[in-house]
N, C-alpha and C positions, 0 to 999 in steps of 0.2 A: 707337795705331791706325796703319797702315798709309800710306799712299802713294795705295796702287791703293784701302782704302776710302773714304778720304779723297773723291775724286774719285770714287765711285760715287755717295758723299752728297749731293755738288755738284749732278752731276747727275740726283739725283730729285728732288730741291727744283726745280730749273729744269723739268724734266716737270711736277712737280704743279701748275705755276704757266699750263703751256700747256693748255689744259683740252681745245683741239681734237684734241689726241693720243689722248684719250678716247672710244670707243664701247661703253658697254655692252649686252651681250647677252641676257643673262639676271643676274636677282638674286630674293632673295625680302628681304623686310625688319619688321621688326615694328613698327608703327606708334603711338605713342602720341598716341590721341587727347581729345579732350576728357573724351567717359563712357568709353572703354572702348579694348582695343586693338584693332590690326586686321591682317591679314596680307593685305601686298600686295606681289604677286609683278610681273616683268616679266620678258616671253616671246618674242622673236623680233619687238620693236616691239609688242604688247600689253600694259596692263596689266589687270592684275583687282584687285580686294579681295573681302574678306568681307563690307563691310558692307553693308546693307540697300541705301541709295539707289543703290551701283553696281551692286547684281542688278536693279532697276528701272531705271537710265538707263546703265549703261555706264559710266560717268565720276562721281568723287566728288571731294570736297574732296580725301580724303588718294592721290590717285590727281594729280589736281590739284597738288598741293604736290610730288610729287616731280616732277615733268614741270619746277615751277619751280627745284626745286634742283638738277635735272640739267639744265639746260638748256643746249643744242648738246651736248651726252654720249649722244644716243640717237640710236639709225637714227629716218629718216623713214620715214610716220608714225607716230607712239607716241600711238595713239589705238585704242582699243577699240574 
């Protein structure tokens, strides 16, 4: 391996470690949940899913959980 990879490798380990570097904009993702999967997209600071309780409230668990694993990685607000 190289020199110049060498040092590209370095530093995306040091990025993936700065997480404020990070704003995502759009993604969609397949969510495995307890019965069943779910498709939850995020749009421009919205999210959605398929599942029942977010077409009723806006906000689910698995809507929820990603909001906590990306957390500071999203524009403000990332709320439905």
């Amino acid at each position: 391996m190289d020199y110049g990879m060498i040092g590209k490798i370095e530093k995306a380990k040091r990025y993936a470690e700065e997480r404020d570097r990070f704003r995502f904009d759009k993604f969609s993702v397949t969510f495995s949940g307890d019965n069943n999967q779910h498709q939850v997209s995020f749009d421009n600071g919205v999210f959605h899913c398929d599942c029942e309780f977010f077409v009723l409230r806006g906000r689910c668990s698995h809507t929820m959980a990603m909001e906590h694993l990306l957390n500071n990685m999203l524009p403000s607000p990332a709320e439905a």
